[in-house]
N, C-alpha and C positions, 0 to 999 in steps of 0.2 A: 504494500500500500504506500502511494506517495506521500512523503512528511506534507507538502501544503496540501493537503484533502485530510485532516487529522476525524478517527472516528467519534463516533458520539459516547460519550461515556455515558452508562447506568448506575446509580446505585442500586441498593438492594429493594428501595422501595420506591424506585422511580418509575413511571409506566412510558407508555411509546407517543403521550397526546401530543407533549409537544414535536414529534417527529411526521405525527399525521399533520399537523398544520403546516408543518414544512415542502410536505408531500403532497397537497391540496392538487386534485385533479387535474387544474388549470396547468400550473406550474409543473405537475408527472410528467402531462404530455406536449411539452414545451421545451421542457429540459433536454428532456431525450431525445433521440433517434430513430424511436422504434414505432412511433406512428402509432396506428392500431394495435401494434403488437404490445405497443403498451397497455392499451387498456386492459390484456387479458392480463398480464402480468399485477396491474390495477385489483384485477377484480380478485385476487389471492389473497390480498391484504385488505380490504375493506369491503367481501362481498353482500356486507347487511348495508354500505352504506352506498352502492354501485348501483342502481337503478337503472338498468339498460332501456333504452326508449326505443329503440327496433329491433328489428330481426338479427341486421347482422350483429349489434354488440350482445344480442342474447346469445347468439352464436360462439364469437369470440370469448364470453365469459363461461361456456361450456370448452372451451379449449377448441372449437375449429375453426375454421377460415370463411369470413365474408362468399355471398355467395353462394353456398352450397344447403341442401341440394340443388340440382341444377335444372330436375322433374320431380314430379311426383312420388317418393319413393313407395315400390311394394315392400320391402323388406326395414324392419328397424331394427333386427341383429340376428346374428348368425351365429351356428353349433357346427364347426366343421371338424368333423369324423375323419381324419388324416389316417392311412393304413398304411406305416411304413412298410417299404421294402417289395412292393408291389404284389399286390392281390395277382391271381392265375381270373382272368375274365374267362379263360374257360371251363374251369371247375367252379364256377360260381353263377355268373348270368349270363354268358355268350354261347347259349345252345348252339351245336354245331353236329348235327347226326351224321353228316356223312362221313365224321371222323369212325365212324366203327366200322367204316367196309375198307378205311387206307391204314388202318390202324397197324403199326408196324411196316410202314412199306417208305419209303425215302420220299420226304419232300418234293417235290418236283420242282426244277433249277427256275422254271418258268413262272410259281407263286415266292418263290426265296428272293429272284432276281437280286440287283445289286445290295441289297440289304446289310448295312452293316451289321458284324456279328462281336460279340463279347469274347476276349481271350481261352473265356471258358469254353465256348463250344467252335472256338473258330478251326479247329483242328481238325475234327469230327469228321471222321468220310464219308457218313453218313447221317442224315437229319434224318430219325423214324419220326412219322406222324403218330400224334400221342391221343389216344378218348380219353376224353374224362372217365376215372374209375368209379362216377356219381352219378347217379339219375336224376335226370330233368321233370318237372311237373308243370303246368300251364296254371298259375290263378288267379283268381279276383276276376273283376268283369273286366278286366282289362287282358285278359288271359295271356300274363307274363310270365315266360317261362324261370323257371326257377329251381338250383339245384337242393339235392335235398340236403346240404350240409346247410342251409339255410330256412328250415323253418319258419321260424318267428318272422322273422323278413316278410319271408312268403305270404304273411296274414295283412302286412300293411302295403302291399305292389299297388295298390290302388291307388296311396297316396304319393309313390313316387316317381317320379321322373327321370329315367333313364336315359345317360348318356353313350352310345356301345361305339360312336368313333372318335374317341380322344385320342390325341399326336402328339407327340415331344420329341424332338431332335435328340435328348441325353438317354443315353445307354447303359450311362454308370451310375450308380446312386447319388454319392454325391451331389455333381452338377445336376441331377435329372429333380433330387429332393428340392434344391437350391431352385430351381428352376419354377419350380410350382407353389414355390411359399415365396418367391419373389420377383417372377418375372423376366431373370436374368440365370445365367449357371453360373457366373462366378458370384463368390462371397462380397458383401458390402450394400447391398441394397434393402431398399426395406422391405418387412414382409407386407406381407395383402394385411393383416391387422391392423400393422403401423402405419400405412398410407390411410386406412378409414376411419384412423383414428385421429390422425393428421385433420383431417378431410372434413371430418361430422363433430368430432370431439366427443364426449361423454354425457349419458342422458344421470349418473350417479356419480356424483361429486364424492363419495366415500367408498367406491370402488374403480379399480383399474377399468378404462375402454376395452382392453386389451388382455385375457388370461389366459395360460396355458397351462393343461395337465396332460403328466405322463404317464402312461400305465406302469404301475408299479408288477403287474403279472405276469407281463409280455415275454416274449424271448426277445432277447437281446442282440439279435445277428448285425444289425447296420447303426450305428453310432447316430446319437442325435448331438445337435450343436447349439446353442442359445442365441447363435444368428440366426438360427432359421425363422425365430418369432423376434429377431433386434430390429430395432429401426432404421439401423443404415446408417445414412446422411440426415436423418430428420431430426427433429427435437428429440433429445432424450427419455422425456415424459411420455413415449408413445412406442414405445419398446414394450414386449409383452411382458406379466408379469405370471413369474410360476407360482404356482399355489402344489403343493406335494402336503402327502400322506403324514401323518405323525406330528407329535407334540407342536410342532412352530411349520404350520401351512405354508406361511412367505418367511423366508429368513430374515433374520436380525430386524426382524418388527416385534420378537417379544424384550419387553423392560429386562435388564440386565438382573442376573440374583442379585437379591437382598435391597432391591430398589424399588420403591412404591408407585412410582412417576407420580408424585401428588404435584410436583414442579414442573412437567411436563411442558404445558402448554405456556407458561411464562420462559421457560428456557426457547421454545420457538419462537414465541415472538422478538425476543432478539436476535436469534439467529438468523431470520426473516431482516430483520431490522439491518444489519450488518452485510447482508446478502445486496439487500436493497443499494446501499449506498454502493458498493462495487459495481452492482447494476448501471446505474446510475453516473457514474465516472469514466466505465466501459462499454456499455452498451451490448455487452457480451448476451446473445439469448441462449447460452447455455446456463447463463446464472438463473435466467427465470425460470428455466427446465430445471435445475436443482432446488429451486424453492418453492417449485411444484411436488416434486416428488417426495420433499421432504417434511411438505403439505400433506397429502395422501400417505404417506405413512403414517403420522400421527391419526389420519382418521381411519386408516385400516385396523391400527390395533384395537379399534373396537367392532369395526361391522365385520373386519375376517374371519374374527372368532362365534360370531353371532351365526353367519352362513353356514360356515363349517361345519356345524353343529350338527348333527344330521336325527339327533334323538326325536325331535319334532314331527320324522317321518310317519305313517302310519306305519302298520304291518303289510296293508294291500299295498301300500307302495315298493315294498322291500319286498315280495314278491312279484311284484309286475319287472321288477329289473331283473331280478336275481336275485339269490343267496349270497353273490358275491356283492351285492350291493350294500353291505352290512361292513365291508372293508376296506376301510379309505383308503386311497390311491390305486382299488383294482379300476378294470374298465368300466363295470357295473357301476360302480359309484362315483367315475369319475361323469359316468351319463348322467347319473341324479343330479351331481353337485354340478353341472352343466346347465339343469333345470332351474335347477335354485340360484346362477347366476343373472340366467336371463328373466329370471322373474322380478330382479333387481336392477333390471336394465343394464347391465353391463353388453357392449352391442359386439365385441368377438370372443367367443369362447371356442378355443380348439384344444382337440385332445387328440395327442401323438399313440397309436399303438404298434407296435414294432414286432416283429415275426414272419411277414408274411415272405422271406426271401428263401425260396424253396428251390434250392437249386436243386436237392435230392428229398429223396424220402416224404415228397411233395403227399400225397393222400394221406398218412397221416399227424403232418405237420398243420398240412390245411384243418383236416377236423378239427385237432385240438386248438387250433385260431379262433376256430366260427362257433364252436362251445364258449369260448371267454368274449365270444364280440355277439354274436347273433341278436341273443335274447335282452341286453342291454340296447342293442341298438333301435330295433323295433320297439320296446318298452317307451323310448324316447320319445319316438313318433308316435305313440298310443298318450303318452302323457302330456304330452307337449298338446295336441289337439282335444283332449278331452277338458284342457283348462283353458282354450280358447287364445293358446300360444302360437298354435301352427299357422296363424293367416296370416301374421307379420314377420313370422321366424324364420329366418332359411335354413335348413339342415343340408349340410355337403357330406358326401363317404365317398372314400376313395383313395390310390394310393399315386405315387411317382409314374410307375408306367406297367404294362400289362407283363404276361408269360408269353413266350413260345408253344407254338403246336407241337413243335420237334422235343422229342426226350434230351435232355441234357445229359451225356454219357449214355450207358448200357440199360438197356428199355426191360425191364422183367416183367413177368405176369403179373406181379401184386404193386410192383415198384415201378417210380421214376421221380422225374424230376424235370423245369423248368426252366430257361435262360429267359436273360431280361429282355422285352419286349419293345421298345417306343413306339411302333408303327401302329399300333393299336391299342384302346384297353376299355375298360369301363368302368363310370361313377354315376352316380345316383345324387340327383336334388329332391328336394320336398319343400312344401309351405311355400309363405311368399311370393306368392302370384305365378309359380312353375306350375306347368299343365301335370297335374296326375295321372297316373296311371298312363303314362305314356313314355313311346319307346321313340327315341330320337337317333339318326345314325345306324349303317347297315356296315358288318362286314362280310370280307367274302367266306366261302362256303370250309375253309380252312381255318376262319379266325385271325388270319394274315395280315390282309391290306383290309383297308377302309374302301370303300364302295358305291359309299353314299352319305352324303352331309358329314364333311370332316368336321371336326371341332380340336382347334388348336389350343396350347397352355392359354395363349394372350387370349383368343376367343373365350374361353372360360372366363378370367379376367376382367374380360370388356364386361361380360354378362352378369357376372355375377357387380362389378361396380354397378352396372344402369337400375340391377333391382335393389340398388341401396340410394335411386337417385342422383348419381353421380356421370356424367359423360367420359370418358375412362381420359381422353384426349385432352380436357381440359384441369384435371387435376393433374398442375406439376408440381417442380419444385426444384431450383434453380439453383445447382451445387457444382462448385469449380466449374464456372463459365458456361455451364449446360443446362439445359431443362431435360428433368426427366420423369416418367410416369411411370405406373406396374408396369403397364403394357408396352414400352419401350418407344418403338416406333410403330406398329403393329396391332392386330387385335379388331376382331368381329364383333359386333352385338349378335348374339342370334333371338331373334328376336320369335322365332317357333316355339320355342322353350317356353312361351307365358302364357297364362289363360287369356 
């Protein structure tokens, strides 16, 4: 700190009035640099005495930006069902019967074509075309077919919206996971959370826009990374935040042993107080991003431990998910406390589950997947609409990119295995203005290539921004000399996808 800017001294029973008179509205946003951006910074420190008189300062004092929506929005928050390490779309929902009459018999060069292939099977001298070792069934009036490791699913196909020609250029997890939580393959960008949260801001001043949980159940084959929910290049405050199983949900938000915090809130407001005035000198909008968040900590340690909580449940609830819903940070329970986020408006809630990378021993690695996901996931969609969440809620399931038709290695009667797919694969929307029980995209009779109505990463992207009211082209945001968006340069609305 520079000697001529000397800070304000406190005593021990001095309070902050005369620093608000210094601070006086007028003089905030005069002083500063930051224009509007003051105001939201404004609205941190005096939000009883900040009376926003339009739209956009109600805006900005939710934390998003003038402007936005940009339409009508169907969606006002979202549950996205992330399934690392890519789901097999053919052992799940891309029925494909005529794989039982080429079953064992080599690929043909003519649907393989130039296809790039993974070090794992690039060697192969031969691709066997692989059945599912699962039966398919047709239901709901939408008569969707459906494998039977999917059950419970099968009961709500009515209310989903099936995507079967998703594309991604990435091949390898990494970049391919990077690619669908951000728009880009390499690391640094922000995720789809942090731009909508950027974007729309928070409808609950005492919770994150932005949560993530991870399955504490899961098999653990492909590494998760805490850029995949960071925000990038944007404001700090808009970075997800993990909530996990056991005694302290979000870390280092419980009071330290043998501390009451009965001093709590007078210790932040000088710290606030002090933050301000470097603000103020600098102009720096990461300082305001840290007196945000160090805003929302103070009031998460009281509403995180309140949600958490899960005793309030019924018993019909704790069986509509599961048994394993009874165990914080399984997948069961992280669907419940998914529910209980969105019921507090918090507008992205996504839960990471990890297992699905089957290169071998794929039938029963899958089962035991769709036992720990199945009946939580449909519970979801059963609960979410029976409390009148589903009209505004979007639900996304899905993973990085699909399987192979071809066995990965040596094809046995009971056994096989999977390589990673991009060319194709399949996820599922529901709620928020997505047409039900319909099936969108065709592939071919192999499972192979797409056929009909591609849908790329950024296409999803475009689509899923417009039903949150947002035009994907116009939300930027202009980092070393660039403007950049999810959607890069790129990116479809499909606009078939809606009722």
């Amino acid at each position: 700190m520079c000697n001529h800017h000397p800070l304000p001294k406190f005593t021990q029973h001095q309070d902050l009035h005369e620093l608000e008179k210094k601070i006086d509205r007028r003089h905030f946003l005069t002083k500063t640099a930051m224009g509007m951006g003051s105001l939201a910074l404004g609205s941190l420190f005096f939000s009883d005495k900040l009376l926003a008189s339009s739209p956009e300062q109600v805006m900005m004092a939710n934390g998003g930006i003038p402007g936005l929506p940009h339409h009508a929005p169907r969606a006002k928050r979202i549950i996205y069902l992330f399934q690392a390490g890519g789901p097999s779309q053919l052992d799940l929902y891309d029925y494909k019967p005529r794989l039982s009459d080429m079953h064992g018999k080599d690929l043909p060069a003519s649907i393989r074509g130039e296809q790039r292939l993974t070090g794992m099977s690039a060697n192969q001298s031969i691709f066997p075309v692989t059945d599912s070792a699962f039966s398919f069934k047709q239901y709901g009036e939408s008569r969707t077919w459906v494998s039977e490791l999917m059950p419970h699913t099968a009961e709500v196909v009515d209310e989903l919206c099936f995507i079967k020609s998703m594309v991604t250029e990435q091949i390898n997890h990494d970049p391919a996971i990077t690619f669908m939580q951000s728009g880009h393959q390499l690391a640094g960008r922000p995720s789809m959370g942090a731009w909508l949260s950027y974007g729309l801001g928070s409808d609950n001043q005492n919770l994150p826009a932005f949560v993530v949980m991870v399955s504490k159940n899961a098999v653990l084959d492909q590494p998760l990374y805490a850029r995949l929910w960071g925000n990038g290049f944007l404001p700090s405050q808009h970075q997800g935040v993990q909530f996990r199983s056991g005694k302290d949900p979000v870390l280092y938000l419980s009071n330290p042993e043998n501390y009451d915090g009965h001093d709590r809130r007078e210790m932040m407001d000088h710290l606030k107080a002090l933050n301000e005035v470097q603000f103020d000198m600098y102009g720096d909008p990461e300082i305001s991003a840290r007196i945000s968040q160090y805003e929302m900590a103070f009031r998460m340690q009281t509403s995180v431990p309140e949600i958490s909580d899960l005793s309030d449940e019924p018993d019909h609830i704790f069986e509509l998910y599961g048994e394993e819903s009874r165990d914080p940070g399984t997948y069961a329970a992280n669907c419940l406390m998914a529910r209980r986020l969105i019921e507090k408006d918090v507008k992205f809630v996504q839960l990471y589950h990890q297992g699905w990378d089957q290169h071998g021993n794929l039938p029963g690695s899958i089962r035991n997947q769709c036992k720990k996901t199945d009946q939580a996931t449909a519970a979801l969609i059963k609960d979410l609409k029976q409390r009148g969440l589903l009209e505004d809620t979007l639900v996304v399931w899905g993973g990085e990119f699909g399987r192979t038709v071809y066995s990965q290695g040596t094809l046995t009667a009971d056994n096989y295995g999977r390589d990673h797919h991009p060319r194709c694969f399949t996820m599922w929307m529901a709620g928020a203005g997505v047409k039900p029980g319909f099936t969108y995209g065709e592939t071919d009779d192999f499972g192979y290539n797409v056929v009909k109505d591609p849908v790329h990463i950024h296409d999803f992207h475009a689509t899923l921004m417009h039903l949150f009211g947002i035009d994907h082209e116009q939300l930027i945001f202009k980092h070393q000399g660039r403007r950049y968006r999810l959607t890069d340069v790129h990116g479809h609305v499909v606009p078939e996808l809606f009722t």
